[in-house]
Phi, psi and omega in degrees: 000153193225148170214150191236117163199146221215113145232137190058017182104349206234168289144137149164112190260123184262141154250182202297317167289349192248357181282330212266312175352294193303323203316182185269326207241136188266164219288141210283167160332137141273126180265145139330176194282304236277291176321309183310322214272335164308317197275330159347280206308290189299292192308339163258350160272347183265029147283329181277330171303291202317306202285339181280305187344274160028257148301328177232104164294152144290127195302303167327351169099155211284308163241054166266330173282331163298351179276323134358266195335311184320286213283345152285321182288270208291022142278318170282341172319291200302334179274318202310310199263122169312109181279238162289165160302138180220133183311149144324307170311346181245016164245107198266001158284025174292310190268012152270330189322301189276002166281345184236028170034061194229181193227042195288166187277142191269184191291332155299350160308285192299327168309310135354289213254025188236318153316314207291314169302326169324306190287331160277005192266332212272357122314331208274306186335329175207094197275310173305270175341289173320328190289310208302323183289013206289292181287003177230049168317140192265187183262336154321342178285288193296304163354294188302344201225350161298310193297304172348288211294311181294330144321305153310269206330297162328288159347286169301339176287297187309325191278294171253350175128179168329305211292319173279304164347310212265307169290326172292005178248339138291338188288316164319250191347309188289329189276349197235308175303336190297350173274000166248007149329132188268166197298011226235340192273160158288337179271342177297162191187166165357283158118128165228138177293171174305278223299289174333335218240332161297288189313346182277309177313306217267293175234082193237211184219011166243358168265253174282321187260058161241243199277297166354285196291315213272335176284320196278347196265341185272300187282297172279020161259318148338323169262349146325261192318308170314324152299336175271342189277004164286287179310343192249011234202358182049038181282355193269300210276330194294317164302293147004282180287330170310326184292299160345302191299301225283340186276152137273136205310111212221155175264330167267032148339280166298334174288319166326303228259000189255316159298317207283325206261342167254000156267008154257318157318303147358283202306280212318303171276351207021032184213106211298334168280323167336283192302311159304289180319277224319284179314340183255015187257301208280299183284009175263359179282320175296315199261350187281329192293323201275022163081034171298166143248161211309305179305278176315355188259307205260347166306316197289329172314310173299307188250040175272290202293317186294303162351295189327311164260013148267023221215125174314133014245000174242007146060182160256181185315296173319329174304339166288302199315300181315306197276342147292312153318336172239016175047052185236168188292169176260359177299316176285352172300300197291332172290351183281322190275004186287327174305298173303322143351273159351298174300323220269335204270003162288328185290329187282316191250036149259291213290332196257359162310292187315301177293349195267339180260009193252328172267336179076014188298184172252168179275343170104230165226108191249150166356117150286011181263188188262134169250025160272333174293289219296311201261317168319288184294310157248037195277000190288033193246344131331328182294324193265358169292295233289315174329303172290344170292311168334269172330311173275334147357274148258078146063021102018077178326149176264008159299311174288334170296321182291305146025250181297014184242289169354282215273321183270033164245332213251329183268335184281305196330346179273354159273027179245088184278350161300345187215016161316133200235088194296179160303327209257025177250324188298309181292316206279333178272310162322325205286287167009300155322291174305293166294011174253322179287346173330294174282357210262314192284346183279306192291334203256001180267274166342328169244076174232309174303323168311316206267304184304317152330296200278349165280336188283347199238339193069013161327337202258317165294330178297291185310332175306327170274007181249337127003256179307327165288342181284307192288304175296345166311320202258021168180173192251339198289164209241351143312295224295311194295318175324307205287319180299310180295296193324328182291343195258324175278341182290333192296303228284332211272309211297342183276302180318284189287008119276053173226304208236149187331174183270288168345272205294326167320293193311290182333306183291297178296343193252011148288329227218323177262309183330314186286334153265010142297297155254033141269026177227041144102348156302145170287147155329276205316306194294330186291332205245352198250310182284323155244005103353294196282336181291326179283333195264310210280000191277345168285026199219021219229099186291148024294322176255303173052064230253297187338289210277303186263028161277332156325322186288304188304312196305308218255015177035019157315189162273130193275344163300298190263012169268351183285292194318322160240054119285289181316318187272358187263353164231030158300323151312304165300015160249356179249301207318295197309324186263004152286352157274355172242335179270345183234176194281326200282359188299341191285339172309295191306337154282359169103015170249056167230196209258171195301315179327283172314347193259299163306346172244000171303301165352278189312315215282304183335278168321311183308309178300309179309324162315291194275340167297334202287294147353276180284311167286002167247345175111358202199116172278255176274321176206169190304131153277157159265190212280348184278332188274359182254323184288331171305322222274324198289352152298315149340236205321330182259003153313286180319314179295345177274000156054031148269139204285354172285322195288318191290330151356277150299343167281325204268326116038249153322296143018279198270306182307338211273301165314299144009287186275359168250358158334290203296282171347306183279019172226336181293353189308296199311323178278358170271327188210110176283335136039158068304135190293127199295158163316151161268141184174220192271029176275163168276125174301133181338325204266348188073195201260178212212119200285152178323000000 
């Protein structure tokens, strides 16, 4: 497939590989036919292996099955993925590789994954015995677990990039060297040996094999296979034409239906860049015809597809990491994000109200089908969400709750016969499964080193008090210290993800940042909900923004200034996260207060969103000018601190603001006697009216 898409003079035709580019995980081998359908072959069997798991455990116990899992993954990892460049001469399959435009792996590749299997199979040979040796570890145990480590490292270079590599080996470095710290630091410790610090990796339950790996081999590879088995099952298209289907002809038509259609979309893929490319190859030829320009089309693009993880019912990867650090069902994770949720996607269709009279679109080219004919025919492609909501509801784990969305997805599909899921669409989708979680295992093995480190040395109280002692040097008051850490940590989470995947971002930040959160009195949940949303929003976050410039190549925008309106189309998600943690009344917005509370924190909540609304798009009743815009931003940030003096003042301002844009709009109307046009496809009386 190819996308074409040509604004303002500017160009970009893309193909499906150069489309990949963008991704957050970097994009695996074209394999040869023969090689692609083996490792196919393997990747539906460790699909079918996960889904038996499920029901029938290994009697050994969990991580004897992650130690399994490893050793199945990361060898076709080490083939799937690019290593160095290797001369031809020393590849000798380079030169059919480049007679069939194909990437195969060279013989160090294969040396590679075939050590990798040794090291990772080479616990399971005495498993009870290997646990036993933890504190006398022999030295094949560490040989073995050196090579590993080095392998991981690799594994995550080829899969997301420098960058996480680079920090686990300060962190390694910090474990071995902190004992020559003088004792007088805050960062000193012990001192841990080689042997002491492999062991911990290898065989303790906070390294490779602790909660990370153990979140990628239960959950999200399971919802990994549920999404391919949706896609090949034709529920990606279906959301699609439905969003297409459901507005009516409208000048916000196309921005609706481009959020509505990356929040369904969402479910399939589970990956906000994923979903913003998929969704911007089929809606920017659409939203460009209704008069988008390149930048705002493709900001909205961006944060349609980022939506996606922030959002019930399936959140991101991290959203497991979360319901395992607090030990709650992942059903209470999705009750945390549902207001926000709410907020963010009011703040998305306040921002596409605003651009359709500030742009002047048209409605553009909307569906010609029925989307009531759409859901009547296929909406059973709904049934197996609501299963999995269902099944945890009462209290159904939720690796078994997918299961079973699995298995009625696999019966529905036949009432579709174009996507009906014979055997060789079941392999293909079971394959899928696997190999899309590739990199999410490399990454959550690899920060296990991350993990390990900061339990083994106690890094995570430490950096936390130096945190907090940093915030309280420049002060006593203990408001003052809150607002200042809590600022230090959304900077240090949102700088952190944009180096490294949003899982690893989470990881990292919720060992090292979360504990000084709550020692000035936040709750866990509020702590782990607030880098999350910080860790998910960095991919909408300039510098980098990966979301935003893959949007940009579809729309031949400016990629600067398509980062800038992707910020302003999610700007409610970098402020709503710091009213659950800075005010009392916050807790409501995740949902653990009593109804009352949850409903008018709600209301106020939509008011601040309204007036952040205000100030990036320009528009009340007609375009404002700098006093209604200068009002709304104290406006918006009262109300969100959900006190009753503050909101007092926010609804206030407010009110003024609306006030003076009244007036404004009627000297218009006495200026240009005009009648205001119908809506539909006429240019609104005021035009369009530029950033």
């Amino acid at each position: 497939m190819t996308v074409g898409a040509t604004s303002g003079g500017g160009s970009a035709t893309l193909t499906e590989s150069e489309l990949a580019e963008y991704e957050q995980e970097k994009p695996a081998r074209r394999l040869r036919p023969a090689l692609d359908r083996a490792i196919a072959v393997w990747c539906a069997v460790i699909s079918a292996g996960v889904l038996l798991q499920v029901f029938f455990p290994l009697s050994a116990g969990t991580q004897f099955y992650l130690v399994i899992f490893l050793a199945a993954v990361l060898p076709i990892t080490l083939l799937c993925y690019r290593g160095w460049r290797v001369p031809a001469v020393m590849n000798p399959f380079s030169a059919r590789s480049k007679a069939r435009s194909t990437d195969d792996p060279g013989l160090t590749d294969w040396a590679l994954a075939l050590v990798a299997l040794v090291v990772c199979v080479y616990p399971l040979l005495d498993f009870d015995g290997f646990l036993e040796r933890r504190q006398a570890p022999t030295t094949l145990d560490i040989l073995a677990g050196a090579i590993l480590l080095v392998l991981l490292l690799e594994a995550c270079r080829r899969t997301t990039g420098w960058v996480l590599p680079v920090v686990s080996l300060l962190f390694i470095a910090y474990a071995y060297y902190g004992g020559f710290l003088p004792y007088t630091w805050s960062l000193a410790h012990q001192g841990f040996n080689f042997s002491a610090i492999i062991a911990q990796f290898t065989m303790g339950t906070a390294g490779f094999y602790g909660t990370p790996l153990n979140v990628a081999a239960s959950y999200i590879v399971l919802f990994t296979i549920y999404g391919a088995v949706l896609d090949y099952s034709g529920a990606g298209k279906f959301f699609i034409d439905l969003s297409f289907a459901a507005f009516k002809r409208s000048r916000t038509a196309p921005g609706r239906t481009v959020t509505m259609a990356g929040f369904l979309l969402g479910s399939v893929s589970g990956s906000g860049t994923a979903t913003a490319v998929s969704l911007g190859t089929v809606s920017w030829p659409i939203l460009r015809r209704a008069g988008y320009p390149a930048e705002p089309a493709g900001g909205m693009l961006a944060a349609a597809g980022i939506g996606a993880i922030l959002s019930p019912p399936t959140l991101g990867a991290a959203a497991f990491i979360i319901a395992e650090f607090l030990q709650v069902s992942y059903l209470t994770v999705l009750g945390y994000a549902v207001i926000p949720t709410i907020l963010y996607y009011l703040g998305i269709l306040l921002a596409i109200e605003m651009d359709a009279r500030r742009h002047g679109t048209t409605e553009g080219e909307t569906s010609t089908q029925s989307a009531w004919k759409l859901l009547l025919r296929f909406g059973y492609h709904f049934l197996s969400l609501f299963v999995i909501i269902a099944f945890m509801a009462v209290d159904v784990p939720p690796f078994k709750a997918v299961v079973y969305a699995v298995l009625i997805q696999f019966g529905l599909s036949f009432l579709d016969k174009e996507h009906r899921l014979t055997a060789g669409r079941l392999f293909l989708a079971l394959a899928q499964g696997t190999r899309s979680v590739l990199p999410v295992v490399a990454t959550c093995a690899t920060a296990g080193v991350i993990v390990a480190v900061t339990t083994q040395t106690g890094l995570g109280l430490n950096l936390a008090a130096i945190i907090v002692d940093a915030a309280k040097g420049l002060t006593d008051n203990h408001t003052v210290v809150l607002i200042l850490t809590v600022v230090l940590s959304a900077f240090a989470v949102l700088v952190l993800g944009l180096a490294v995947p949003v899982t690893a971002s989470f990881i990292i930040a919720a060992v090292i940042i979360a504990p000084a959160l709550v020692q000035l009195g936040i709750s866990q949940p509020e702590a782990y909900m607030f880098i999350f949303y910080y860790a998910v929003l960095s991919e909408v976050s300039p510098p980098t923004a990966l979301a935003a410039v893959a949007t940009s190549a579809i729309t031949g925008g400016k990629v600067m200034a398509t980062m800038w309106q992707a910020w302003k189309y999610t700007l409610p998600a970098f402020l709503v996260p710091f009213a659950f943690v800075l005010t009392d009344n916050g807790a409501n917005l995740l949902g653990q207060g009593d109804l009352l509370g949850m409903v008018w924190t709600l209301a106020v909540s939509m008011l601040a969103v309204a007036a952040l609304a205000v100030v990036t798009g320009g528009w009340i009743l007609v375009a404002t000018g700098w006093a209604e815009r200068l009002l709304c931003v104290p406006a918006a940030l009262l109300l969100l601190y959900l006190a009753p003096v503050t909101i007092g003042a926010g609804i206030g301002l407010l009110l003024v603001a609306v006030v003076i844009n009244l007036v404004r709009r009627q000297r218009s109307a006495n200026s240009d006697p005009t009648p205001p046009p119908r809506s539909g496809t006429e240019t609104p009386t005021e035009g369009p009216v530029t950033s």
